[in-house]
C-alpha positions, 0 to 999 in steps of 0.5 A: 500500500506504502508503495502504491501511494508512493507510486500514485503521488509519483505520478501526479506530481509528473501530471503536474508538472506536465500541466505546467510546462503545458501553460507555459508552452502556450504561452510563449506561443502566445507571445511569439504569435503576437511578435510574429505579427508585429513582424508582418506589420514591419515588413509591410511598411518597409514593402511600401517604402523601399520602392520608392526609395529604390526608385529614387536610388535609380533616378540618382545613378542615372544622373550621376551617369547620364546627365550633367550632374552640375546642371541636375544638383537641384535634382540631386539633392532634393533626391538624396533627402529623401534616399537618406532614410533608412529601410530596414525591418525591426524584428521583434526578438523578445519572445525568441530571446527567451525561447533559445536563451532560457532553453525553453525550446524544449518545451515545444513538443511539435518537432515541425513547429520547433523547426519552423521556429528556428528555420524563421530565426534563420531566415531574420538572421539572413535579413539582418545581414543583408540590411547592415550590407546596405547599411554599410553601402549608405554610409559610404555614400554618405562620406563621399555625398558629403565632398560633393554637396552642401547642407547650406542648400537645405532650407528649413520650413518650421523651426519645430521640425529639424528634419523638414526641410526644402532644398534651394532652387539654386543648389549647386555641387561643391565638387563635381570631380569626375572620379568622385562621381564615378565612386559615388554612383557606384556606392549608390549602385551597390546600395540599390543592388542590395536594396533589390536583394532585401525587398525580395528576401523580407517578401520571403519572410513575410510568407514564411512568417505568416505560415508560421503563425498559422501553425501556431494558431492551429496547433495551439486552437489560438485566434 
């Protein structure tokens, strides 16, 4: 009898704590549903605005190339404010931190949805490389962009928003050295080269992202 009750107490203390780790398995599903969404927003916003921001990286080169670069600055410049801003997605880690770093993986009893998992971590990981590649390429444009143009050319309309300005209509080149345009429209290039690139591999993210949510949602019977 001693043992039987040993036995039985046995087993629901491992009934317990199967329960438990059951919660917190779903609940870390849970979170990383919600981060997974926050994602797809990100990619998203970042869909809508590389292209123009490509666009306007690829009317750049053609001026660097193809027109007169002096007799185009005003183009040039008003073309760069805009080509300044960055585009790259923020992915929310905060729940795939805890998941590889408290080693809670385990808990994910579904070895097809662990694997889904950590195959989207590698996919962010390879985005995340792509955009510090493009960023790198940015801010080599930047350094050579800063030998040929002035900021004097920008104008500000409200004292109450620094990063609103206009550009002068009579914004001219501080050095229209022909080698220093060559480099800086091969910098511009490359970024647009790479831009292509990672516009392409988040459209791929987003699709492994949305598949992985609704693994989630139907093994987990979440909405």
């Amino acid at each position: 009898m001693l043992f039987l009750a040993v036995f039985c107490g046995f087993l629901a203390e491992n009934f317990r704590e199967s329960q438990v780790e059951h919660h917190r398995e779903k609940e870390y599903m849970r979170s990383l549903l919600r981060d997974l969404s926050i994602d797809v927003r990100n990619i998203d916003e970042n869909l809508e605005f590389g292209p123009m921001v490509a666009e306007k990286l690829d009317s750049i080169v053609y001026i660097l190339n193809e027109k007169d670069p002096d007799k185009n600055a005003y183009d040039l410049y008003r073309l760069g404010s805009i080509t300044g801003r960055i585009v790259e997605v923020s992915f929310n880690d905060r729940t795939s931190s805890q998941l590889r770093n408290a080693g809670t993986m385990r808990l994910i009893r579904n070895s097809d949805l662990s694997d889904s998992i950590q195959n989207y971590w590698a996919i962010v990981k390879a985005d995340e490389s792509i955009a510090q590649k493009m960023f790198d390429f940015q801010v080599k444009s930047g350094d050579l962009s800063v030998q040929i143009m002035s900021n004097k050319y920008n104008e500000r309309q409200d004292p109450s928003k620094p990063l609103a300005f206009s550009i002068k209509k009579d914004a001219k080149l501080i050095n229209s050295d022909a080698k220093l345009i060559v480099q800086l429209s091969n910098r511009v290039h490359s970024r647009l080269l790479v831009l292509y690139f990672y516009l392409s591999s988040i459209r791929e993210t987003k699709r492994s992202g949305i598949r992985l949510i609704d693994l989630i949602k139907k093994e987990y019977h979440l909405k």
